[in-house]
Z-matrix of the N, CA and C atoms (Angstrom, degrees):
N
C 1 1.472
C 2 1.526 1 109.70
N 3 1.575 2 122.97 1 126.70
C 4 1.566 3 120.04 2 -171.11
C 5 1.459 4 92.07 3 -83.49
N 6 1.264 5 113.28 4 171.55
C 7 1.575 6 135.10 5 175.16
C 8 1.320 7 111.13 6 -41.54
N 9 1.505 8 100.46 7 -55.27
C 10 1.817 9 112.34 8 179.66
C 11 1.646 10 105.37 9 -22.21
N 12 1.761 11 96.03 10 -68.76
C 13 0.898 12 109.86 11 -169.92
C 14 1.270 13 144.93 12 -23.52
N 15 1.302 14 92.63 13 -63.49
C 16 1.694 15 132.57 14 -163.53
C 17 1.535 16 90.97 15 -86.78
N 18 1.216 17 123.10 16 -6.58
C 19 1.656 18 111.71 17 173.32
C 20 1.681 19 106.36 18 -104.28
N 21 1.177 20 116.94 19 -33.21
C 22 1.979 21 131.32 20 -169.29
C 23 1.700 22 99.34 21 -77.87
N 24 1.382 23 90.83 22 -54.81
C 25 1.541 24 93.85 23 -161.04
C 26 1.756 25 112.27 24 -52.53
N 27 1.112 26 104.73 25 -81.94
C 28 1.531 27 95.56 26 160.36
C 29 1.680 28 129.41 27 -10.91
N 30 0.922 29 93.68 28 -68.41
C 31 1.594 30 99.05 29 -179.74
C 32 1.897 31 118.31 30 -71.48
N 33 1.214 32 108.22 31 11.25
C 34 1.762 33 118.32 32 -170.01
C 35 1.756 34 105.60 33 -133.52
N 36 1.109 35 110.77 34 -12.38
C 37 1.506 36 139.72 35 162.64
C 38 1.594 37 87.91 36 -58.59
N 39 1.464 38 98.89 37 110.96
C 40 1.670 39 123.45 38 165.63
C 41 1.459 40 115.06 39 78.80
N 42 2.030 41 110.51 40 3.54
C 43 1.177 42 107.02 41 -150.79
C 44 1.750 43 89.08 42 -96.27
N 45 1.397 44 126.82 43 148.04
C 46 1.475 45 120.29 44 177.04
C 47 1.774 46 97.88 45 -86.35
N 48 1.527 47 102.99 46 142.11
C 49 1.874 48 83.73 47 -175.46
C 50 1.836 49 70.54 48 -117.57
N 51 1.871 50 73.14 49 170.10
C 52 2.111 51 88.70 50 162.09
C 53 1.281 52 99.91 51 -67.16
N 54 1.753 53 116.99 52 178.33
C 55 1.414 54 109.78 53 176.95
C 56 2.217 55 85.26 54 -111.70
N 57 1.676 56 89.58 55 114.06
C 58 1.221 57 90.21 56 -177.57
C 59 1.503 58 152.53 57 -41.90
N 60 1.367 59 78.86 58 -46.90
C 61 2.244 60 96.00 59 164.08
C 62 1.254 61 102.45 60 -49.75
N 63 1.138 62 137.87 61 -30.45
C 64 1.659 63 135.25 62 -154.14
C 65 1.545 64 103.21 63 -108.76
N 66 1.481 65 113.85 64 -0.49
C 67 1.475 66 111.31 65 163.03
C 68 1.481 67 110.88 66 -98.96
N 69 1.094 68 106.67 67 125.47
C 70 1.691 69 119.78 68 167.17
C 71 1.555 70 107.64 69 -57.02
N 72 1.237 71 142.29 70 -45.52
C 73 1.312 72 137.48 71 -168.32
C 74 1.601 73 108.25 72 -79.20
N 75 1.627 74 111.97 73 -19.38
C 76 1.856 75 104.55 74 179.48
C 77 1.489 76 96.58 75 -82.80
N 78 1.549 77 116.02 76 -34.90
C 79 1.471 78 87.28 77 173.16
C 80 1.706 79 132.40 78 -88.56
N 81 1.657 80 107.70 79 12.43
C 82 1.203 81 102.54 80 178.74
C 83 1.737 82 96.92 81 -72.91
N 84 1.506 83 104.79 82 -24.59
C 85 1.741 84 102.10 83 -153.08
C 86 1.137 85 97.56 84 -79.38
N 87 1.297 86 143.85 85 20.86
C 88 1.242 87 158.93 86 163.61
C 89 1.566 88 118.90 87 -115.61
N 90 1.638 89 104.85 88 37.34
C 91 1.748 90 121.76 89 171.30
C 92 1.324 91 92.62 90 -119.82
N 93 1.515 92 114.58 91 -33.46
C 94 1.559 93 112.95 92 -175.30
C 95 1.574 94 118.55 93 -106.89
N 96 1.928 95 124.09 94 -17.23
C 97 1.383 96 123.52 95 171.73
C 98 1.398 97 85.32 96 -99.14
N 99 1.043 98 113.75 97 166.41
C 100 1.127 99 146.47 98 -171.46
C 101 1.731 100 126.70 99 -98.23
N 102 1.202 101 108.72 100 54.57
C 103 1.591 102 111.49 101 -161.13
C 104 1.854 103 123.68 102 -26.32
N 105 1.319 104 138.63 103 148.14
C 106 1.461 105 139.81 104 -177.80
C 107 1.677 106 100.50 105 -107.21
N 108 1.395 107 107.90 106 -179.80
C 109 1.226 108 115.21 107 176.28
C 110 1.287 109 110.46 108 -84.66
N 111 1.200 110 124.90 109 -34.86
C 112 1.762 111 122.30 110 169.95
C 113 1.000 112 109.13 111 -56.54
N 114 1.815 113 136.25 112 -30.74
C 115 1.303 114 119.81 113 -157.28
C 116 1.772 115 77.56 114 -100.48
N 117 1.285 116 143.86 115 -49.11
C 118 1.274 117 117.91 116 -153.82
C 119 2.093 118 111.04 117 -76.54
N 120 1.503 119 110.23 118 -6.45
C 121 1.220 120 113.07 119 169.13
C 122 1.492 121 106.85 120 -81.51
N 123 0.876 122 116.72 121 -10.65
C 124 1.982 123 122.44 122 -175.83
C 125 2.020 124 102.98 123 -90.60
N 126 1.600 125 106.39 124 -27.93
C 127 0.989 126 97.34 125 -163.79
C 128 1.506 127 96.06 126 -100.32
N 129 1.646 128 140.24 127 -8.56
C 130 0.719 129 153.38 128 160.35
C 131 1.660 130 111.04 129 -49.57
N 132 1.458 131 108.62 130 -69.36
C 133 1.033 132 112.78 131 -177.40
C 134 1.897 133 120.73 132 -78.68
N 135 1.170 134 120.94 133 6.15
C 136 1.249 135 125.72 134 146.56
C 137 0.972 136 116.78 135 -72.73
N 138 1.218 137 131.74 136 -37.33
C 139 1.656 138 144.11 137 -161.37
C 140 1.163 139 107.23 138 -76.50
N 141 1.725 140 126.90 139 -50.30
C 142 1.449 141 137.30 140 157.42
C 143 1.622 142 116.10 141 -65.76
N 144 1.477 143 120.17 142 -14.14
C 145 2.005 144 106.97 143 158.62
C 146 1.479 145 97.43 144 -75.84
N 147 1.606 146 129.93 145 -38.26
C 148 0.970 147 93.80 146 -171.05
C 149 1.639 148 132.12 147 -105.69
N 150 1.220 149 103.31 148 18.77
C 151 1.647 150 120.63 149 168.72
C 152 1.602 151 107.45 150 -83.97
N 153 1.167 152 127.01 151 -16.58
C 154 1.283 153 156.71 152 176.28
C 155 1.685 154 96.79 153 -67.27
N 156 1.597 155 116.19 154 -78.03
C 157 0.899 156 141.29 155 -159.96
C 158 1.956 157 103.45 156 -60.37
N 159 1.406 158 94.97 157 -34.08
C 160 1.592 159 92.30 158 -154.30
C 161 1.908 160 86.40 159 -89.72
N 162 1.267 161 118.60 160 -41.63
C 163 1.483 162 121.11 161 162.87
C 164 1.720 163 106.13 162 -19.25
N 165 1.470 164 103.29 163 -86.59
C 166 0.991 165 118.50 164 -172.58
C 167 1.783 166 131.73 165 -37.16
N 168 1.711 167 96.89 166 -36.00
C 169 1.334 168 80.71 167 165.40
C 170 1.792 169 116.72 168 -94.45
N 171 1.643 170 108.40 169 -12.26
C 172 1.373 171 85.72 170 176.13
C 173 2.100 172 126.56 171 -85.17
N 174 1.767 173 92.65 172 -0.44
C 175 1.652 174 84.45 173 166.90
C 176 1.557 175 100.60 174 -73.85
N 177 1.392 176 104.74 175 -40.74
C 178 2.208 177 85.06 176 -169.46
C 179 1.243 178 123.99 177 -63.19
N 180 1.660 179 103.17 178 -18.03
C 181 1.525 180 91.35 179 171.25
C 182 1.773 181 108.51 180 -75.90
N 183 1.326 182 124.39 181 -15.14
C 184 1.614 183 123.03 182 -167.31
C 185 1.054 184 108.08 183 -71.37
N 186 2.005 185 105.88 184 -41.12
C 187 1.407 186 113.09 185 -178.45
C 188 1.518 187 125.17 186 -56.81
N 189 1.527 188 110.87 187 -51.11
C 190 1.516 189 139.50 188 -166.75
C 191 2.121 190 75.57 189 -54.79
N 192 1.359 191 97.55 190 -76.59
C 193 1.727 192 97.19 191 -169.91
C 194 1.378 193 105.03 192 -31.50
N 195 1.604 194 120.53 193 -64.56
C 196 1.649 195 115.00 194 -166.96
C 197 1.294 196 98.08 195 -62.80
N 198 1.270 197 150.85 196 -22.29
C 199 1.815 198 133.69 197 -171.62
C 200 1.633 199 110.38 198 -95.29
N 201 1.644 200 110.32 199 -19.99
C 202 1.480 201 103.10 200 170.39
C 203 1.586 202 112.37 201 -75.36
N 204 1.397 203 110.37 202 -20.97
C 205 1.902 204 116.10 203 177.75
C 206 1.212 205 124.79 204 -73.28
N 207 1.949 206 96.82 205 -37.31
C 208 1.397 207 118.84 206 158.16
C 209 2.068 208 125.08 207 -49.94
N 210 1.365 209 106.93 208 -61.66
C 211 1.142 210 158.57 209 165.78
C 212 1.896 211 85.97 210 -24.77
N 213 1.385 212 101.87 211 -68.17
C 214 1.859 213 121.77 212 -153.28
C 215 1.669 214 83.67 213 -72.00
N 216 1.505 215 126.10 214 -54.93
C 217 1.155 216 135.43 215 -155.37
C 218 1.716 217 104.78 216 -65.39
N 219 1.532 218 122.19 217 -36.95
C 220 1.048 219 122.41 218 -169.28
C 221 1.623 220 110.70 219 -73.96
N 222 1.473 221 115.69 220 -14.40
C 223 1.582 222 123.82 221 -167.50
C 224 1.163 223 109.15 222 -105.24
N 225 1.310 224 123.56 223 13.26
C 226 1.649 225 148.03 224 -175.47
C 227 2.195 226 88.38 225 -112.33
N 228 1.175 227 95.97 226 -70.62
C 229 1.385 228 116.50 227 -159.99
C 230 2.105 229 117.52 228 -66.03
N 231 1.176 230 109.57 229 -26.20
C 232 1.560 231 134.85 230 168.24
C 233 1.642 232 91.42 231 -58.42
N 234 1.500 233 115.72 232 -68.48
C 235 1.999 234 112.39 233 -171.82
C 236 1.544 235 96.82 234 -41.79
N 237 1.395 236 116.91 235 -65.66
C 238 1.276 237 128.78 236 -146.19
C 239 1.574 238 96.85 237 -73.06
N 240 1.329 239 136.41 238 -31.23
C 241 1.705 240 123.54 239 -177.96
C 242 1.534 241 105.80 240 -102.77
N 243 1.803 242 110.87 241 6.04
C 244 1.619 243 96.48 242 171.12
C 245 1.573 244 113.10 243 -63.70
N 246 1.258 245 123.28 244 127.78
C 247 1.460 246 145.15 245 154.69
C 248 1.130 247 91.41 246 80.00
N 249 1.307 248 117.60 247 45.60
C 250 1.854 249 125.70 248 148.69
C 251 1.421 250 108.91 249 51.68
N 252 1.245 251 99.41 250 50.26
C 253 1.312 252 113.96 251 177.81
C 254 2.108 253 125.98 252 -78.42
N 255 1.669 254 83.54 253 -44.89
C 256 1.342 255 115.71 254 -167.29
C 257 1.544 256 84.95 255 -103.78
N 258 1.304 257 140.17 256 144.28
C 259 1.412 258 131.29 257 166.75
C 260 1.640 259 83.25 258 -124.57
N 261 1.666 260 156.51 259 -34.21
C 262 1.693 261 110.81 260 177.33
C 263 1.697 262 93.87 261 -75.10
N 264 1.217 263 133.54 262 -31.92
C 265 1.589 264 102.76 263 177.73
C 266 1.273 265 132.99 264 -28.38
N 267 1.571 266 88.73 265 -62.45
C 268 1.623 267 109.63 266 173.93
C 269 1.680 268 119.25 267 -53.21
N 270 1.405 269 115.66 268 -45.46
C 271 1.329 270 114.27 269 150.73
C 272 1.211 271 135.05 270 -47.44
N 273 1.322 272 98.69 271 -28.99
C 274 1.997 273 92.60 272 -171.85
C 275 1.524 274 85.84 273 -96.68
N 276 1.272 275 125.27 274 -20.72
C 277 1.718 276 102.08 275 -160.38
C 278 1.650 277 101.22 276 -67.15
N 279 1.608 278 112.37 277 -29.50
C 280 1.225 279 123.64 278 -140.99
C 281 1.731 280 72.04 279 -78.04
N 282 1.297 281 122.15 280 -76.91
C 283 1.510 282 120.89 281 173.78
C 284 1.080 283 121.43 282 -18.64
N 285 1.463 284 145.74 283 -32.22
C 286 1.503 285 149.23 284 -136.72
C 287 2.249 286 74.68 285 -116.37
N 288 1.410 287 101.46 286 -43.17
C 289 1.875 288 89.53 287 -168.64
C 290 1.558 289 110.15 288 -55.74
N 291 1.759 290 97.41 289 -48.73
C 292 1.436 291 102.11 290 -169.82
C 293 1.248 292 125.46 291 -76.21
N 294 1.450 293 112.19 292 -12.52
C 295 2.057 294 115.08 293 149.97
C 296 1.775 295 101.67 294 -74.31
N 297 0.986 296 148.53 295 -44.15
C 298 1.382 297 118.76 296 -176.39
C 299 1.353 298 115.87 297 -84.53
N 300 1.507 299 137.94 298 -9.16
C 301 1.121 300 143.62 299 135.49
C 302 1.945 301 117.50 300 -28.29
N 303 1.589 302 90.62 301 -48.07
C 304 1.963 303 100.81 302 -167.04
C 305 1.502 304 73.10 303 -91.68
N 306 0.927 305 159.61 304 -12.48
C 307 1.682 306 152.71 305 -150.81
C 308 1.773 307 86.95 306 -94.03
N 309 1.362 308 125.75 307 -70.19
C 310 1.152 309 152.76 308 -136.03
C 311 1.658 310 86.96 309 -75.48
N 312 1.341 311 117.27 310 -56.55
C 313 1.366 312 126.61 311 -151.24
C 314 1.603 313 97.53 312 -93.82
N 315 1.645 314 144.37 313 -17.99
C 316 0.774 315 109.09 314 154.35
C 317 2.079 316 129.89 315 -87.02
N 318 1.672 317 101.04 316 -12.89
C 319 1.332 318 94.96 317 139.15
C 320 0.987 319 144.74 318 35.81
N 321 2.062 320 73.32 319 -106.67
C 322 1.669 321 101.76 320 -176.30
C 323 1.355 322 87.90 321 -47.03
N 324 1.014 323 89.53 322 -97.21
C 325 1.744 324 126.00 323 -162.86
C 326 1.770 325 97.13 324 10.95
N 327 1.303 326 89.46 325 -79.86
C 328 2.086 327 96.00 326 178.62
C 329 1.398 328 125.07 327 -41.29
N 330 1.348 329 100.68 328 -21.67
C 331 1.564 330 109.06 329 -171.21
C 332 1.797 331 93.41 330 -91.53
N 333 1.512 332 117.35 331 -31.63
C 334 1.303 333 125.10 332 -167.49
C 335 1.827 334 90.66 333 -64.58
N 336 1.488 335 122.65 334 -63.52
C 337 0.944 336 123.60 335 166.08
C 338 1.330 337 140.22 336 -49.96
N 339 1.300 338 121.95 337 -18.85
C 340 1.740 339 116.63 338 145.23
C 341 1.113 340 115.02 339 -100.29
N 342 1.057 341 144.07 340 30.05
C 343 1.107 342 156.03 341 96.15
C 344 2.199 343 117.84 342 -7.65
N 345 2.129 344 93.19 343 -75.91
C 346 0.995 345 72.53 344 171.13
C 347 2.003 346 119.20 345 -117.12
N 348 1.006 347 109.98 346 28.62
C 349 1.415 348 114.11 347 -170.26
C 350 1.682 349 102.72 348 -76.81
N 351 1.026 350 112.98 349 -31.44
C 352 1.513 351 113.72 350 165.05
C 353 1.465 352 117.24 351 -17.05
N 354 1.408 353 90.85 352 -77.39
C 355 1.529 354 118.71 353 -148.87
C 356 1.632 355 86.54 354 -79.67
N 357 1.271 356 132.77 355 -49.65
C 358 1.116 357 133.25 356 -173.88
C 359 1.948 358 105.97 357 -59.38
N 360 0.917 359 115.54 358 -48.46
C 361 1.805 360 110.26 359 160.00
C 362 1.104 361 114.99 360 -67.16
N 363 1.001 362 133.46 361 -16.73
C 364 1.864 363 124.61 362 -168.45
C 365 2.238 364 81.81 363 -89.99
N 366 1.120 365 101.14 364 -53.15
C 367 1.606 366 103.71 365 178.78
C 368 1.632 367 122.17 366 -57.77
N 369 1.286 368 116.86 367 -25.27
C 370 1.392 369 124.39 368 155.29
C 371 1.320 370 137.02 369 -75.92
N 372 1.460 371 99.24 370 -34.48
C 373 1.465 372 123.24 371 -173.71
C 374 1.709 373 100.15 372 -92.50
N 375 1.695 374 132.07 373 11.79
C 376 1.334 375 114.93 374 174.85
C 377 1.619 376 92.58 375 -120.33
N 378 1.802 377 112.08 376 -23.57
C 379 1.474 378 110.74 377 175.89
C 380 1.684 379 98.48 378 -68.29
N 381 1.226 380 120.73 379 -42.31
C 382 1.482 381 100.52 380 -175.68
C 383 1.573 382 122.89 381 -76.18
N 384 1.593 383 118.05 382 -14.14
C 385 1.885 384 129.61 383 139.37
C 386 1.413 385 99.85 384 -27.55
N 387 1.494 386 110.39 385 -71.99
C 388 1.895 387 98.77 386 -168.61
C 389 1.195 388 121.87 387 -56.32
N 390 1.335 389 118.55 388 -41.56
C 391 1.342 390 129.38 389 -134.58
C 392 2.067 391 70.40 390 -80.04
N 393 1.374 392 116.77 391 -49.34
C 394 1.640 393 126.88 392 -168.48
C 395 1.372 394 102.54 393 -50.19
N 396 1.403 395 121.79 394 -36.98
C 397 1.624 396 121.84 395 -166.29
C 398 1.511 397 98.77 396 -100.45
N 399 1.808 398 138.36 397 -29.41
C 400 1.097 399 117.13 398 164.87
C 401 1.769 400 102.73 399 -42.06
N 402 1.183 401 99.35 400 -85.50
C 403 1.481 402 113.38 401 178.83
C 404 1.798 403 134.90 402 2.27
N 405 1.547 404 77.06 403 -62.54
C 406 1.609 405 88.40 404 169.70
C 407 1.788 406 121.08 405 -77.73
N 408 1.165 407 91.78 406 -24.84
C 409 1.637 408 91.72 407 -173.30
C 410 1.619 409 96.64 408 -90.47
N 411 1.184 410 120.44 409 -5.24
C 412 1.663 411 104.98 410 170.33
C 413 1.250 412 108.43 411 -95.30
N 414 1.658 413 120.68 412 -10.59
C 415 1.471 414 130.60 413 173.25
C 416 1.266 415 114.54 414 -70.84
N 417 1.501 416 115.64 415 -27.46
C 418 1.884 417 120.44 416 -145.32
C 419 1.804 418 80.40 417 -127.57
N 420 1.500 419 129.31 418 -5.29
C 421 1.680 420 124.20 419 151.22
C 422 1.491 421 126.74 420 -46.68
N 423 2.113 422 79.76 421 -64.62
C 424 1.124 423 104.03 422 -175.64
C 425 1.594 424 124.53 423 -68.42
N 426 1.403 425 95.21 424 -59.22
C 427 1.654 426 95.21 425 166.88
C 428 1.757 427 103.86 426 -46.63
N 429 1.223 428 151.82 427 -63.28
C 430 1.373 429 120.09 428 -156.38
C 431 1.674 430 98.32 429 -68.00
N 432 1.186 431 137.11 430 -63.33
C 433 1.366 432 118.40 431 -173.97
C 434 1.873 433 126.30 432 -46.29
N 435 1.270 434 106.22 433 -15.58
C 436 1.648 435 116.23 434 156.03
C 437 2.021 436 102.38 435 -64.29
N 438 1.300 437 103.90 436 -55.47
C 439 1.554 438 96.84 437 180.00
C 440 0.941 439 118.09 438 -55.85
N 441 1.739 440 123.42 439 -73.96
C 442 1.708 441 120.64 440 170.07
C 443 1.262 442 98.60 441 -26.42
N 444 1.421 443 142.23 442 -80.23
C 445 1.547 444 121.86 443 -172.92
C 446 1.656 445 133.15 444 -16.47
N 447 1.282 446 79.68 445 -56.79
C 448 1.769 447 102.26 446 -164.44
C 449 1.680 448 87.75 447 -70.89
N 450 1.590 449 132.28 448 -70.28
C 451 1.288 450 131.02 449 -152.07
C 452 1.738 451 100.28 450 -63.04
N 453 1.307 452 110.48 451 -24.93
C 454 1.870 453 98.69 452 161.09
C 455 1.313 454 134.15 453 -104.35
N 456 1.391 455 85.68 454 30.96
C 457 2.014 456 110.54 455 169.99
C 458 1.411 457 91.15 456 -100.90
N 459 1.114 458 118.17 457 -69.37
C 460 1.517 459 149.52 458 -169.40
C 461 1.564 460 93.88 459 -55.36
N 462 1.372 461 147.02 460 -46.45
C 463 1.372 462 131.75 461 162.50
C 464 1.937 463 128.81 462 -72.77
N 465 1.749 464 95.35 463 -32.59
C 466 1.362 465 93.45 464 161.05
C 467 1.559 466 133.88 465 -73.34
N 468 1.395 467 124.42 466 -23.02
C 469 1.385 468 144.11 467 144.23
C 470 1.460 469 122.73 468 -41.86
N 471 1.331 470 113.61 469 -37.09
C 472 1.339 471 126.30 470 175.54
C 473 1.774 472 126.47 471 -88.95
N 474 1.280 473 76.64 472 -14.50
C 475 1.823 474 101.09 473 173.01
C 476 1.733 475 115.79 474 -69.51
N 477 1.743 476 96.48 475 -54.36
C 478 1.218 477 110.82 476 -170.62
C 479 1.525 478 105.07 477 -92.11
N 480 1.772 479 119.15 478 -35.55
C 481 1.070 480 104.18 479 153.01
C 482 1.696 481 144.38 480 -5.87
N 483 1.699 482 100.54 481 -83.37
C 484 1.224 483 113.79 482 166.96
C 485 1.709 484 121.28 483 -69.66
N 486 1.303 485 120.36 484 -25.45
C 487 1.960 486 115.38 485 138.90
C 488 1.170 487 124.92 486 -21.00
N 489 1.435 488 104.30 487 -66.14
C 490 1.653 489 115.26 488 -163.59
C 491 1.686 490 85.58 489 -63.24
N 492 1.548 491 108.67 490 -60.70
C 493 1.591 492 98.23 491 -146.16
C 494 1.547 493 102.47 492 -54.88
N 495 1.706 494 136.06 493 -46.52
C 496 0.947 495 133.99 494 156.71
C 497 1.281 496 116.86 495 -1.03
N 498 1.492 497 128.42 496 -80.34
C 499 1.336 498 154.63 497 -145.86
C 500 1.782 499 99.78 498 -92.72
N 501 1.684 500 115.44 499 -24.13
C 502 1.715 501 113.32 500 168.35
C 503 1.466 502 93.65 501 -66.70
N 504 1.497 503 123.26 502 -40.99
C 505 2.168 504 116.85 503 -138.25
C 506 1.854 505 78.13 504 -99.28
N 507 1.319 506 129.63 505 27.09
C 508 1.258 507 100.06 506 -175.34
C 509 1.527 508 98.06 507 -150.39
N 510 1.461 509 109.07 508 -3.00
C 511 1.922 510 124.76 509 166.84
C 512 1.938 511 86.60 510 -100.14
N 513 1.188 512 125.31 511 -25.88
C 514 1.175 513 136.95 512 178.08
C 515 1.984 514 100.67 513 -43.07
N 516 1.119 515 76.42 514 -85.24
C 517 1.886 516 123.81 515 165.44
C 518 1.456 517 103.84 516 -8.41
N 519 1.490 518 90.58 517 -76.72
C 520 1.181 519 114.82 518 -155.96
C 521 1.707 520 111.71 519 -64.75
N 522 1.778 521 117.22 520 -54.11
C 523 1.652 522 111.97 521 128.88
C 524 1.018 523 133.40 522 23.58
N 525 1.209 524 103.38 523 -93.47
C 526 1.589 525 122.71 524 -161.04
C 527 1.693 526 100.05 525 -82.05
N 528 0.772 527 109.93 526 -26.22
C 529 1.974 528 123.33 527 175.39
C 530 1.867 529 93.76 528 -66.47
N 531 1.355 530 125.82 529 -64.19
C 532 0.930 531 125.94 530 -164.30
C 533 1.534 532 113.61 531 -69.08
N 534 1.563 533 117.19 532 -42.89
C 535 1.507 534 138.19 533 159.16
C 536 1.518 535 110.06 534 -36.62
N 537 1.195 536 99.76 535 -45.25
C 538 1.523 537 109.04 536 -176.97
C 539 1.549 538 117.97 537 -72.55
N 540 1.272 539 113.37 538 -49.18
C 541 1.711 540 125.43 539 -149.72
C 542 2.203 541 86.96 540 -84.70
N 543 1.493 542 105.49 541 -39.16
C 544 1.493 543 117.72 542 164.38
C 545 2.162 544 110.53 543 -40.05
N 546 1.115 545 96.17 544 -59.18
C 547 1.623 546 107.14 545 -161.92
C 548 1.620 547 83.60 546 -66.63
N 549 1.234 548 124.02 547 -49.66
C 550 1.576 549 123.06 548 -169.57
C 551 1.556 550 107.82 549 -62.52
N 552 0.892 551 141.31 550 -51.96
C 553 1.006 552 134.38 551 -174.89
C 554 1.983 553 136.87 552 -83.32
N 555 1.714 554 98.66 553 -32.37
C 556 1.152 555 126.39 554 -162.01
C 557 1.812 556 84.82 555 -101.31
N 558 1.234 557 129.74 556 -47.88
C 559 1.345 558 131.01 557 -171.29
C 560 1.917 559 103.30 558 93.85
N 561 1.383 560 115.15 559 149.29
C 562 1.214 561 122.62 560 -176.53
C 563 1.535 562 124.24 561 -56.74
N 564 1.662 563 101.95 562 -24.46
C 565 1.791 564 105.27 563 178.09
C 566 1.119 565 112.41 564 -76.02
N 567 1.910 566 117.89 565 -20.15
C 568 1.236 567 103.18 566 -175.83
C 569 1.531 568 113.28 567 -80.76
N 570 1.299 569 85.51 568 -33.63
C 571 1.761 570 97.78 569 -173.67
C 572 1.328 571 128.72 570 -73.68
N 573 1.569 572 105.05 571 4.38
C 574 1.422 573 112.91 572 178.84
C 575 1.287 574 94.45 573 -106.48
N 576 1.393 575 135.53 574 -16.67
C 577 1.378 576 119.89 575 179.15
C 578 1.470 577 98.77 576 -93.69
N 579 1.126 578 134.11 577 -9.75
C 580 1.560 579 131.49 578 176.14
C 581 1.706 580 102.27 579 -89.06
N 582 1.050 581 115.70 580 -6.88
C 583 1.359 582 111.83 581 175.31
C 584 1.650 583 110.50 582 -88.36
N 585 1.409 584 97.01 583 -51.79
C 586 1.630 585 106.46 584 -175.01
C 587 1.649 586 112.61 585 -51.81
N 588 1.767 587 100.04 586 -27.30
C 589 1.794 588 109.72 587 -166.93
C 590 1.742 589 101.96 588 -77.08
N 591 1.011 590 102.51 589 -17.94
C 592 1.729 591 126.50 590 -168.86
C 593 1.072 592 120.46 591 -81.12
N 594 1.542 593 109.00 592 -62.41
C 595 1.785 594 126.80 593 146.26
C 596 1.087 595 113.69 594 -13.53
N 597 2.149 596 103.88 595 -71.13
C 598 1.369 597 89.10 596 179.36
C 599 1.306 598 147.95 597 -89.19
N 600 1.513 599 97.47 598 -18.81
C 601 1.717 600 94.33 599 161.19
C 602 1.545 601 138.33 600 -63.65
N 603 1.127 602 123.79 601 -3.81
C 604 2.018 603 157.34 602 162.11
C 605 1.613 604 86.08 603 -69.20
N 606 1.582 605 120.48 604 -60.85
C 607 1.629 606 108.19 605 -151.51
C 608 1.875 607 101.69 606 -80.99
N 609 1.409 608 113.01 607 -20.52
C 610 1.126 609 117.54 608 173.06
C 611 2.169 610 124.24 609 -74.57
N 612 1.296 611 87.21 610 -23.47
C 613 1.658 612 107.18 611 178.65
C 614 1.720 613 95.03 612 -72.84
């Protein structure tokens, strides 16, 4: 028994679950986890107890229908083959017994089988619970250690971030200090022709 196990099982003991395939929201959560081959052979074979299951009750209802037609036909057909009068009556009645005889006995059988398909889906349908909560909890592991990643990308970025900008408003600064202390001293005619000479050697680089 894996760990999973020995932690779910216990706690799902007596518990009624949905039967999962048949919820629309377990398989949405499988657009965002990432389904395995154990879980899609688990969901496979739920899918076939319960195509099984739904079979089963609609032959007994076909049967019950074909043996009450049977059933109606034989109480028509008994007048007509009393004292071997009618011999296909008597033929068909005898025919009409031995289909509700095969009527009766496959039945059972279906009834034998929901009987036990129950328990056999409730037992598939709690292994495929684990197999759903391994799953997710190795999804919702992984995803937070992707976050811790990211949120100390996302704080070291923000570190140097506000560095750089520091070090832009203060080469900024420093600029306009030099732009300035230039115009003061040199006067604006000079400094507009030292700009233009500047211009162009930048547009020539």
């Amino acid at each position: 028994m894996s760990r999973t196990d020995e932690v779910f099982k216990p706690a799902l003991s007596g518990r009624k679950i949905p039967v999962l395939t048949l919820d629309n929201k377990w398989h949405q959560l499988f657009t965002k986890a990432e389904p395995d081959r154990e879980l899609k052979r688990l969901e496979n074979e739920l899918n076939t107890l319960l195509k099984k299951q739904g079979k089963a009750n609609t032959e007994i209802k076909e049967l019950k229908k074909l043996k009450n037609r049977l059933m109606g036909e034989i109480v028509h057909l008994a007048d007509e083959a009393t004292g071997g009068k009618d011999k296909n009556a008597e033929k068909k009645l005898e025919e009409n017994t031995k289909l509700i005889n095969e009527c009766n006995e496959k039945t059972q059988e279906y009834e034998d089988q929901l009987m036990e398909l129950p328990r056999e889906i409730d037992r598939v349908n709690k292994e495929l619970m684990i197999k759903t909560m391994e799953i997710c909890y190795d999804t919702l592991k992984r995803n937070k250690e992707e976050i811790d990643e990211t949120s100390k990308w996302i704080s070291s970025v923000r570190v140097e971030l506000k560095k750089r900008l520091i070090r832009k408003q203060e080469q900024e600064q420093m600029n306009q200090d030099i732009y300035t202390y230039m115009h003061n001293v040199f006067g604006p005619d000079v400094i507009d022709m030292f700009d233009l000479e500047y211009l162009n050697q930048q547009n020539k680089e």
